[in-house]
N, C-alpha and C positions, 0 to 999 in steps of 0.2 A: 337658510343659507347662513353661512358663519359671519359672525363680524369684518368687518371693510376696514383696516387701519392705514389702507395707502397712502392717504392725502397726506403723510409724512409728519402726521400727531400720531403720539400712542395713548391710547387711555393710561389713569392714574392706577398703578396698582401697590400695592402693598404686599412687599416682601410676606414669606410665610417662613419660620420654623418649618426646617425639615423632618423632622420630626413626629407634627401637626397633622401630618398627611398628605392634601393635594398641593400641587406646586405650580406658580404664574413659570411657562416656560416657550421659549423661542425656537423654531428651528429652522437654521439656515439652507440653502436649499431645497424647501421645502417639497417641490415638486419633483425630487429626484428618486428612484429605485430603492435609494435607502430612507433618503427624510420622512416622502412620503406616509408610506403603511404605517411609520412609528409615530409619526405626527396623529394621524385617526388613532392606532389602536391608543395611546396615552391618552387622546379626549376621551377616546369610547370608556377608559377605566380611571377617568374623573378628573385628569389635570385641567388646564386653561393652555389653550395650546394655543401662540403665531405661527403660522406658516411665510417664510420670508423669503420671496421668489423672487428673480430681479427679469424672468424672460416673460412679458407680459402675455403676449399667448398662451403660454403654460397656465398663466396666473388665472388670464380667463376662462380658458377650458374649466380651469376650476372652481370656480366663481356658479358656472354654470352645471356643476354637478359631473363632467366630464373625467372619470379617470384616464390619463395621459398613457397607458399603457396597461399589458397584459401584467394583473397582478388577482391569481385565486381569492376570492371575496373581495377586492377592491373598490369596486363600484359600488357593491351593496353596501359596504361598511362606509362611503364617504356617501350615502345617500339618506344611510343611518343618523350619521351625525349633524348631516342638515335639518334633519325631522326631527329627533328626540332632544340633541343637547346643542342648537349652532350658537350657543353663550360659550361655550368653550372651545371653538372654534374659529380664529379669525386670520385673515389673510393679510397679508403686504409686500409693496417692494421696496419696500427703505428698511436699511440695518435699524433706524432709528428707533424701529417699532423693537428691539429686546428690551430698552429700557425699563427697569422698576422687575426685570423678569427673576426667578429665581437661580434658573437654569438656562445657558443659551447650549445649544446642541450644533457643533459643529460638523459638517458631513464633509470638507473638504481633503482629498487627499493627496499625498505623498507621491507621483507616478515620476518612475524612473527615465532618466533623460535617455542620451543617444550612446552615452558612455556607459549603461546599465549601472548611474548611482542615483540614488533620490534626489528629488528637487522640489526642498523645503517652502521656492518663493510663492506656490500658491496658498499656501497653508499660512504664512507669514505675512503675505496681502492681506485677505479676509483680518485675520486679526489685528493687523495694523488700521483697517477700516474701521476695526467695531470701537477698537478703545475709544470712541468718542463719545460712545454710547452707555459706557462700563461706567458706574458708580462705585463698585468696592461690593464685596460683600454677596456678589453672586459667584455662580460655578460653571464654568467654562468646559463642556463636556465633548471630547473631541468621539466621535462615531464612527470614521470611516472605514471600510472594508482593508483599505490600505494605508500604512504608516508605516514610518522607517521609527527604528528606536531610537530616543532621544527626542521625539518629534515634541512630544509634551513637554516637555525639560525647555525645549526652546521656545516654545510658547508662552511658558511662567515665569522665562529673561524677558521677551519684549510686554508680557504686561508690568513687572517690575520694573522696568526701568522707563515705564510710564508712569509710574509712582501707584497700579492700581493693586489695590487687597482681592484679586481673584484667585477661586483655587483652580485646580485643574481635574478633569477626571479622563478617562478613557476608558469605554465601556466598546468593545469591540460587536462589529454586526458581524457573525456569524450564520447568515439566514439564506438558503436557497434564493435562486434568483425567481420570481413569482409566486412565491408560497412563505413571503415575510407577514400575512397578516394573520396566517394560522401558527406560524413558528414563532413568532414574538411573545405567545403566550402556550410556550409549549419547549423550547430550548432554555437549557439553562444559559445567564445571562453572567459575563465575566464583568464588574466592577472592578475600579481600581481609583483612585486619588489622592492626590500631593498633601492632602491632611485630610483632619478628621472631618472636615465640613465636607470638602467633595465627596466625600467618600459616603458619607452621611444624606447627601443631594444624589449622589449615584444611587444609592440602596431607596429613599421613597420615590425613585423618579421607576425606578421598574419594578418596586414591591408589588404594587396593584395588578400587576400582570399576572402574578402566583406561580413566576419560576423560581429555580432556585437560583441565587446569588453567588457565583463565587469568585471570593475575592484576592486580589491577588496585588502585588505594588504596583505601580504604573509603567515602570519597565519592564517587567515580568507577563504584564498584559498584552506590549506592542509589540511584544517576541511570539507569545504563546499563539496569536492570531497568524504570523507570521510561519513558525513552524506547523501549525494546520495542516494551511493553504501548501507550502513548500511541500511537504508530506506527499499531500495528496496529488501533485505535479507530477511530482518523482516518483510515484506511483504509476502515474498515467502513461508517463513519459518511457516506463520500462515494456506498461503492456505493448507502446507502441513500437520501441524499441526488437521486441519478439516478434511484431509485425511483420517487421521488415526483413527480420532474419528468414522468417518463414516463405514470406514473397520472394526474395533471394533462392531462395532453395526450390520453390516449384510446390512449396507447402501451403496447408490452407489455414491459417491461423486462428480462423473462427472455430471450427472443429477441434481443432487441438484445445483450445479451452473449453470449449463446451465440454469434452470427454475431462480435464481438469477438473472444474468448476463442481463436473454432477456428483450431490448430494456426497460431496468433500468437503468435510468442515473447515479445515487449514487453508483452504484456498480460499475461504470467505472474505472479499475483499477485492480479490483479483481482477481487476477490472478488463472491460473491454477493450480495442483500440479504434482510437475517431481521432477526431481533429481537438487540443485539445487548448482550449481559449478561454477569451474575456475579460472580464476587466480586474480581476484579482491573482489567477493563480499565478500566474507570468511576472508581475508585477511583484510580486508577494514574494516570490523565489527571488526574483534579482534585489529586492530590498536586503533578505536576509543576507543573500552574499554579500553585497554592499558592506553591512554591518562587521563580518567578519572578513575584509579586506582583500574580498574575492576570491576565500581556500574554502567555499564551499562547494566542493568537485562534484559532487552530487547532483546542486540544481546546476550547473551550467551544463553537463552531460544530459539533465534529463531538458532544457532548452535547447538545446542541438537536436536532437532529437525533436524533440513535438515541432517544434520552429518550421522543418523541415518537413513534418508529413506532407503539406500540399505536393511538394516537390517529388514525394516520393509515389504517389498518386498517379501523379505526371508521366513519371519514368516508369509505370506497370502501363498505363495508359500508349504510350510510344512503346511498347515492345508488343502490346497484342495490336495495334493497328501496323506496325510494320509486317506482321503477319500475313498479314491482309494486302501488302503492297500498298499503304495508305501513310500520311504525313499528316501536321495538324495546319500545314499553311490551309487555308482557305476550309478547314472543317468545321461545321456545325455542330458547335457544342452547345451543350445545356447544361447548368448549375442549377440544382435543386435544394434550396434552404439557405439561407444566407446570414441565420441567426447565428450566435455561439453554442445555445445547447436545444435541443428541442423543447418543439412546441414554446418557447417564446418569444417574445418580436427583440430581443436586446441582442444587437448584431455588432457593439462594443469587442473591439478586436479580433471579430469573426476570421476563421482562417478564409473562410469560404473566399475572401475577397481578395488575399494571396494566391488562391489559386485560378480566380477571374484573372489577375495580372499576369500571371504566367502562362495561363491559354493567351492572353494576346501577344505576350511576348514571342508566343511559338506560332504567329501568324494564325491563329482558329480566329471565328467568328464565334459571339460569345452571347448568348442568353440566359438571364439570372429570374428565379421565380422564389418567393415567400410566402405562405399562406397568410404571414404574421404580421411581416415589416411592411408598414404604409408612409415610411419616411425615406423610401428612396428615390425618387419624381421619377423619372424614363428609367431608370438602370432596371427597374422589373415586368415581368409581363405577367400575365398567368401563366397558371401549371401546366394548364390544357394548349396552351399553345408554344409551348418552351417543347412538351412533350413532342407536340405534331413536327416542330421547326427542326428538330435535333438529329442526328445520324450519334451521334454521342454523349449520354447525360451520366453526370456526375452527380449523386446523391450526397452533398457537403453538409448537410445538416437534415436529418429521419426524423420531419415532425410528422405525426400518429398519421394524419391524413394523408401521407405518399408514402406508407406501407404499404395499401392496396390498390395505389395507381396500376393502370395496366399500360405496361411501356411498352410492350411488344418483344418479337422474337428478332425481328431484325435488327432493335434498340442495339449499339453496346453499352454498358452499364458499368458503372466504378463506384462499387460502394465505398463511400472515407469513411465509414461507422462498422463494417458490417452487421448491419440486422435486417438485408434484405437477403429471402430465399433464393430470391435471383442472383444475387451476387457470386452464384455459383458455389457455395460450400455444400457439401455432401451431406446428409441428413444424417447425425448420432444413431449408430445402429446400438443400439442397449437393450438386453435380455434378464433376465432374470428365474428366477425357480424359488418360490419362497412354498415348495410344499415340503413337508415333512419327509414324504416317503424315500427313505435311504433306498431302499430295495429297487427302485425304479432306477437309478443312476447308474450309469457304468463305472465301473470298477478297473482302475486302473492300478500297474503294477509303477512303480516310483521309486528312482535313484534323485537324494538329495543331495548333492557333490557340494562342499562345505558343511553339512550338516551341524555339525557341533555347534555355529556359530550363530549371531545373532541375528542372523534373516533366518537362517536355514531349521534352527532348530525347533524355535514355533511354529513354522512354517509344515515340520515332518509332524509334530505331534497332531495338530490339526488333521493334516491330510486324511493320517492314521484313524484321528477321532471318527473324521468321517467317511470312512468305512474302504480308501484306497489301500493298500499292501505297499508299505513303504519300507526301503534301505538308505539309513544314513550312513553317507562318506567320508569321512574324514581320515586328515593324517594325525593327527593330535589321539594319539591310541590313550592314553591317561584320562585324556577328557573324552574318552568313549566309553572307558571301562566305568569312567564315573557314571556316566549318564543311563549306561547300562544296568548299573547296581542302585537307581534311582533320583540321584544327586543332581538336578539343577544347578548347570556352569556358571549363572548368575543373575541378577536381578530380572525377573521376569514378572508379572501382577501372572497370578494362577500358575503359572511355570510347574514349581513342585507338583503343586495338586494334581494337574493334567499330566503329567509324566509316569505318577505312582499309578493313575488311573488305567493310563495305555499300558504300564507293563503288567496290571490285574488283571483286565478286564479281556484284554485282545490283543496281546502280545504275537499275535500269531500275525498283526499288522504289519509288526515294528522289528526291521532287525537293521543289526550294527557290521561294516566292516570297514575296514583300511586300504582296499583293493579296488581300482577302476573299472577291476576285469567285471565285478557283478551288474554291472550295467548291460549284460549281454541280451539278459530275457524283459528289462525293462520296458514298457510302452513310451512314457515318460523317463526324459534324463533333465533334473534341473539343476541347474551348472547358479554357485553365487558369486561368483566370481567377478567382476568389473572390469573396467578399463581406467587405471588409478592414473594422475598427473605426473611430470616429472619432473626436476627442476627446473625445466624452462617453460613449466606450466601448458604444457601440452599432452595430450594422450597418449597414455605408455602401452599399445599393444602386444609387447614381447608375451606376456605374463599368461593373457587369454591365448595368444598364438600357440606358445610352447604347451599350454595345457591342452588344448585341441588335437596336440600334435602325440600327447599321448592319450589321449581318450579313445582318438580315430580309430585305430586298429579290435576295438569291441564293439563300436555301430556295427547297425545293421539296418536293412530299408524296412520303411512304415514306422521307426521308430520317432521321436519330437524333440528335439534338443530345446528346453526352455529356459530360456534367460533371465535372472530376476533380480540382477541390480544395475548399478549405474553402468550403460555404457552412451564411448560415443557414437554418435549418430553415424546411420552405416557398417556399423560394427557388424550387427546380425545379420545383412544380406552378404557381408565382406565372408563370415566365417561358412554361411550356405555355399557362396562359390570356393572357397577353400576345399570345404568336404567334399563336394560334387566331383572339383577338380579331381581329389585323389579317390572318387570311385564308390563313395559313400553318397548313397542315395534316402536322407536322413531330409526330413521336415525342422525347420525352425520357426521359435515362438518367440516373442520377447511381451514378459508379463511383467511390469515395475512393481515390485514393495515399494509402497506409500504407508509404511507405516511407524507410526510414535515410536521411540523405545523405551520398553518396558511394556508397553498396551498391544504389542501382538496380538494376543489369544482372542482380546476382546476384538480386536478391531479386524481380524482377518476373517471373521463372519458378518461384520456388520459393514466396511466400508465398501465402497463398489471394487471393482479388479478391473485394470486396463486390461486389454488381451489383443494378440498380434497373430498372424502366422502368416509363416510362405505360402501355403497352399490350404486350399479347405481343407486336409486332414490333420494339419498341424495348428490349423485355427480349430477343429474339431477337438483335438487333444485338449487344449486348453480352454476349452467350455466344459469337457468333462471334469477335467481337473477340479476348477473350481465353481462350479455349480453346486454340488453338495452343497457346500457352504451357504448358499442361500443369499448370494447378494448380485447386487447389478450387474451386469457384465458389458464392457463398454468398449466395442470393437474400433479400432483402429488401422492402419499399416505400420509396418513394421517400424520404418523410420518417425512417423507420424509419434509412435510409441515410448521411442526413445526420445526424439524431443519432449517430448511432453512432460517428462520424468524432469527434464533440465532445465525448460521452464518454469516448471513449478516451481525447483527450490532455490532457483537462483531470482525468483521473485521472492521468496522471502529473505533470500541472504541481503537482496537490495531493500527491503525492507528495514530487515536489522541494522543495517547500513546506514540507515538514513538516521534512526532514532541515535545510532550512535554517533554517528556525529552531527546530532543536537546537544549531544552531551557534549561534545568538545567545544564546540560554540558556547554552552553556558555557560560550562565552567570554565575557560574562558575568560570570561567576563565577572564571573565571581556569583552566577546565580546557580539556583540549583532545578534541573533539566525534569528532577522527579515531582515536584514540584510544580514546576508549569505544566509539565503531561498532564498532570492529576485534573489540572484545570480545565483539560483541553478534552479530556475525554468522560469525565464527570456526566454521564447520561445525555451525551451527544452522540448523536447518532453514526454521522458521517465520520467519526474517530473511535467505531466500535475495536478497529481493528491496530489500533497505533503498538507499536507494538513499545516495550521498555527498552532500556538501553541495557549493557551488559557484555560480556564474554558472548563473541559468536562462533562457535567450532562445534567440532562433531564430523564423521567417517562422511557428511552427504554434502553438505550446503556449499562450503569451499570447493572441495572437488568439482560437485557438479556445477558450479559458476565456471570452473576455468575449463572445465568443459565444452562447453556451449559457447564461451568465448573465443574459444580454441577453432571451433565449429565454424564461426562467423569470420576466421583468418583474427579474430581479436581487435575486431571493429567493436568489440560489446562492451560501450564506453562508461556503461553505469556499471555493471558487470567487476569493471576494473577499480573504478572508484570507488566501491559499496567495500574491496578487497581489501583495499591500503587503509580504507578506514576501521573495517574490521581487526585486523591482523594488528593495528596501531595500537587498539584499545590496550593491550597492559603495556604499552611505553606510556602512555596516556596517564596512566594510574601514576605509574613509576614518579613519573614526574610531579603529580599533584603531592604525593608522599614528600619530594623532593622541596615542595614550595612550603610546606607545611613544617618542615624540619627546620626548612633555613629561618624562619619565624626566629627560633630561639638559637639560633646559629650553630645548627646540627646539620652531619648529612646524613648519609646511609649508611657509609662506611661504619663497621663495627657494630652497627646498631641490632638486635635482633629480631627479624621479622618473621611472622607465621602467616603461613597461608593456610585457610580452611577453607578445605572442597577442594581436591583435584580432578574431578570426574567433570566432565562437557558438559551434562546439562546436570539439573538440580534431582534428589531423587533418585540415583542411577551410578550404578558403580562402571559404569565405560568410561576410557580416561584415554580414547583414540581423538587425536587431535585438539587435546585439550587445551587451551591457553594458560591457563595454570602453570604448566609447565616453564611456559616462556616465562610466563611472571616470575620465576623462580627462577630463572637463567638472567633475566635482567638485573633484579637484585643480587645476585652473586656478584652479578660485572661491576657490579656497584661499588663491592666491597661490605654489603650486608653478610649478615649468619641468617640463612634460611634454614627453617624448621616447618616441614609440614604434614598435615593430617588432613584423613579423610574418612567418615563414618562407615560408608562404604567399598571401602578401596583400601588393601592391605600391602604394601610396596615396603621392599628394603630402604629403612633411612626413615621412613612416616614414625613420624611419635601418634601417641594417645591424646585426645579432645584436651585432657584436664591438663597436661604436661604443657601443652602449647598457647592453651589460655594462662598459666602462672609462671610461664618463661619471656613470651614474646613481648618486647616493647611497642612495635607497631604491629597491627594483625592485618592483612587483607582477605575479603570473600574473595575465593578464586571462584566458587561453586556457590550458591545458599542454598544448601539443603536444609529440608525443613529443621533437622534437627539443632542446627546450627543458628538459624535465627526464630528460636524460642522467643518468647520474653525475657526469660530469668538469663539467657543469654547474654541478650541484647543489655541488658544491666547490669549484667560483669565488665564486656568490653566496655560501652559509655563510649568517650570519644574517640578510641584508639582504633577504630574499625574502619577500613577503606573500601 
């Protein structure tokens, strides 16, 4: 058992050089989620560790070897340190016992009031407590999950102007909740301190752990843990957001990501939708907005949203029991799980318990069951009797053990996570053909309608590759006779190669015209055509109508009209009854391009293929279609289909969204946002996905945002925020140009700017939707002389690379194409680069 320092003496110790190696250190809270595990794991790798508890129960539990809750290895490693090292180990409830310590480790945090701004007086307590205890000369290490910026700054005013020489540090817990004893020496670990001593007590206080350290200033730290957490909210908060949309609609949302998700690398990330809680990300979000004076539109849209799941629970809940002729007065409900996340007992801002108060509020009678939680007196029962008592159970929280409850047929069931099979989603029909044998596949005859372009034309060479009889259509006759005489319209990885290939080898696949009418003997008609937004940000039908309206007169019956870009939702059953109506007895498909651009060739064999149809012969077409191909096939409905295409990018538009305005928050503030990403995703796991800041445009991700938003009547509140932040990014720039100028009392006017890069993304000469452009109109409004270049993009007015690096006074990246940010580049422009 560890040393007893309660009786309100501390042993004598002797400061150490940090330096030197192990450190005399304190940790407040000691019994808590966080102090805990880091209090062992630091004995177990050599320090002298207090634990300084003030709830004596706690204290005892652990006195007696008792871990206070569910934590992976916990018990064993605090049963370790009784046995191998309890000299390094000792317990108290008086602050008194930091004394003589090196390091005191604060876990107190920051949680935001009623008005969502932080509220410093707990954080300000403790430390007003301790100085009595402070000698000068130690380091003041603040830990908690949550903190507002500045939180440390104001800490190193009330020890100064107690007159004490303390530094400060803030080393952020970034650690799953029950899996801190294995992540502690497994995550890298953000250091940060108000000089070189903290900084120096921060690096030997977790060197011994053998992560890596990265450091960062100490405001650059209380953001970086901030933006995480915020991140991963407004992540949460969008899948649940499509939740709702789907539930709305009579869709199933778990399906639709599943067919997402499968074995699609860009959607890695994409989370599920549940309830989505606890005692940081909520907290975390409303700090940062705090911070930035509440224009972070982001997390208060993706708080509305999560906030709101229970309620929304509710309202699916009262529409299938009004079915039934049923109300919730006097109904027998059950709640199952009452934790925040599964499998563990920390029920810390559980929604589960918002939705307990709302079943009572709607008159139900209410039973709550935890495998986990043993700190709730009467509010729990068992599982087995929650289950028997229930006419209605709510699965609020999916820990592993009530996946295979058997709740019955007469049960009704409300999964708030979905990941039960009972919760009624339909099981991913996915097929695949990964044999060689061409000669086995049906052979289809294929109209490309857009062909020339950049879905359609990788798209025909493929087909052709594998062994369909294809006709591209277009009206661009100049870019047909090109593509006919071998020439590649434009950046494509294999493009050339495959094109010279199919007119060598099997030209007898691939032919070209200008005319509708050859879609007469086609089996296959694939139409790339969309349904593009209008200015009022709604779907522009005219364009698909009016083309339908001349297609129609060359259908014919058994033929599959397949669709294969953005449209909106309903679109494809809208144009079936259109055709039907006028007498065309045509099958329709909708199969989404999900693909990069520029990676076609490679990716329309290797990634799976959503596929759709009206009827089994129009879902039949398009199995044969792409099957050759040899990749998944991942059967949907039609609308199922087209949602799917618009949540996906409009998750990552929100994504982008999000990173980008972190960047407007740092900078801001005068920090730099690449920078603290760097820190945040630095071989952390749960930030594989964080995406960078930058230009977000391009023919997909806008569109189909205002798409789906369009969809929802424009209730898609992150949808809209992710857009104004987007779309702002080069007024954004504009403006820091603008701060930068005034410096030496310059503005823009007259000054000469170069933009390099005007293509959307990096690598790629499409310059559809490009923000470039706006960058370029903004600076004109300004009164600037714009001059711009692009390696890949040849446009009336673009100068040459060399002309606009030895003209431009100020340069901005519209694009960074590799070529562009060289090294020997990067060391011409110097600081002139934005």
């Amino acid at each position: 058992m560890g040393e007893d320092v309660s009786n309100g003496s501390s042993p004598k110790r002797q400061r150490r050089d940090p330096g030197s190696g192990m450190l005399q250190v304190s940790v407040l809270g000691g019994a808590s989620n966080v102090s805990l595990p880091l209090s062992l794991v630091l004995a177990e790798h050599g320090h002298s560790v207090v634990l300084v508890e003030k709830d004596a129960t706690l204290l005892s539990g652990l006195r007696a070897g008792q871990f206070p809750y569910l934590e992976e290895g916990g018990p064993e490693l605090l049963k370790r340190c009784f046995a191998e090292f309890p000299e390094r180990l000792a317990f108290s409830s008086e602050l008194s016992a930091v004394r003589g310590c090196d390091v005191v480790i604060v876990t107190t945090s920051t949680p935001v009031d009623n008005h969502l701004n932080p509220d410093l007086s707990e954080v300000e307590a403790c430390v007003g407590e301790l100085c009595a205890f402070l000698s000068g000369g130690e380091s003041l290490v603040l830990r908690s999950t949550t903190l507002a910026p500045g939180t440390a700054e104001s800490v190193q005013y009330i020890l100064r102007r107690k007159g004490l020489d303390v530094s400060i540090g803030f080393c952020p817990d970034r650690l799953a909740t029950g899996r801190a004893v294995q992540e502690l020496t497994t995550i890298p670990q953000i250091v940060s301190g108000s000089d070189a001593r903290a900084l120096a007590h921060a690096q030997a206080l977790f060197k011994p752990l053998g992560v890596d350290l990265v450091e960062l200033s100490v405001l650059e730290a209380e953001i970086a843990t901030l933006f995480l957490n915020a991140w991963r909210y407004v992540a949460f908060g969008t899948a649940n957001q499509f939740y709702q949309m789907a539930a709305s609609k009579g869709l199933d949302f778990v399906k639709i990501r599943a067919a997402i998700t499968h074995k699609y690398q860009r959607s890695s990330g994409f989370p599920s939708a549940g309830f989505t809680a606890g005692p940081r990300l909520l907290q975390d979000t409303m700090q940062l907005a705090a911070y930035c004076r509440h224009t972070f539109s982001l997390g208060h849209a993706a708080m509305l949203v999560n906030e709101t799941m229970p309620d929304c629970i509710l309202e699916q809940a009262r529409k299938e029991l009004a079915k039934r002729g049923r109300g919730f007065i006097g109904l027998r409900c059950g709640i199952l799980g009452m934790a925040f996340k599964p499998d563990t007992d920390d029920c810390r801002e559980s929604l589960a318990f918002k939705l307990r108060r709302l079943l009572l509020r709607e008159g139900a009678e209410v039973l709550c069951s935890d495998s986990f939680i043993k700190s709730c007196g009467t509010l729990l029962v068992d599982s087995a009797t929650l289950v028997q008592s229930s006419e209605v159970i709510f699965m609020a929280c999916p820990h592993s053990e009530y996946l295979t409850l058997a709740l019955g047929p007469e049960k009704l069931v409300f999964d708030c996570w979905g990941v039960l099979e009972m919760s009624g989603s339909a099981k991913l029909k996915v097929s695949s053909d990964k044999s060689s044998g061409q000669d086995r596949a049906q052979r289809l005859s294929v109209a490309v309608i857009g062909g020339a372009g950049h879905v359609g034309l990788p798209l025909s060479l493929v087909l052709a590759q594998y062994g369909h009889s294809v006709t591209i259509v277009d009206t661009d006759l100049a870019k047909m006779e090109s593509i006919r005489s071998g020439k590649f319209p434009f950046l494509e990885a294999g493009g050339p190669e495959l094109l010279k290939r199919c007119l060598a080898e099997f030209p007898e696949r691939l032919s070209f015209s200008g005319e509708l009418s050859v879609v007469r003997n086609c089996d296959v008609i694939i139409v790339t055509i969309g349904t593009p937004v209008d200015e009022h940000l709604n779907p522009c039908f005219r364009v698909i109508q009016d083309f339908m309206e001349a297609l129609k007169p060359f259908l014919r019956k058994s033929q599959t009209l397949l669709l294969r870009s953005t449209l909106f939702p309903g679109t494809s059953s809208r144009i079936l009854e259109v055709l039907r109506a006028g007498g065309v007895e045509v099958g329709v498909s909708f199969c989404p391009e999900r693909i990069a651009q520029g990676k076609a060739l490679e990716e329309l064999t290797d990634l799976p293929q959503i596929i759709s149809g009206s009827d089994s012969h129009a879902l039949e077409h398009a199995k044969a279609l792409f099957r050759p191909l040899g990749v998944d096939l991942v059967e949907l409905e039609l609308q199922e289909a087209e949602t799917a295409k618009l949540f996906l990018n409009s998750w990552r538009y929100v994504a982008f969204g999000t990173a980008n305005q972190f960047y407007h928050i740092a900078t801001s503030k005068g920090l730099s946002f690449e920078k603290i990403r760097s820190a945040i995703v630095h071989r952390y796991p749960r930030a594989a996905n964080f995406p960078r800041s930058g230009f977000t445009a391009g023919p997909c991700l806008f569109k189909d945002t205002m798409q789906l938003a369009a969809y929802c009547r424009h209730t898609f509140s992150l949808g809209h925020a992710a857009m104004l932040v987007n779309e702002t990014m080069p007024d954004c720039v504009v403006e820091q140009a603008k701060r930068e100028l005034a410096l030496s009392g310059r503005t823009l006017a007259g000054v000469k700017c170069g933009v390099l890069g005007m293509a959307f993304k990096p690598n790629n000469d499409d310059w559809r939707e490009s923000l470039a452009f706006k960058l370029r109109r903004l600076l004109l409004w300004e009164g600037a002389e714009v001059i711009c270049t692009d390696v890949y993009l040849q446009r009336d007015g673009f100068v040459g690379l060399k002309q606009l690096l030895e003209e431009a006074d100020f340069i901005f990246v519209g694009c960074p194409h590799a070529d562009h940010t060289h090294h020997a580049l990067k060391q011409r422009l110097g600081d002139q680069v934005h």
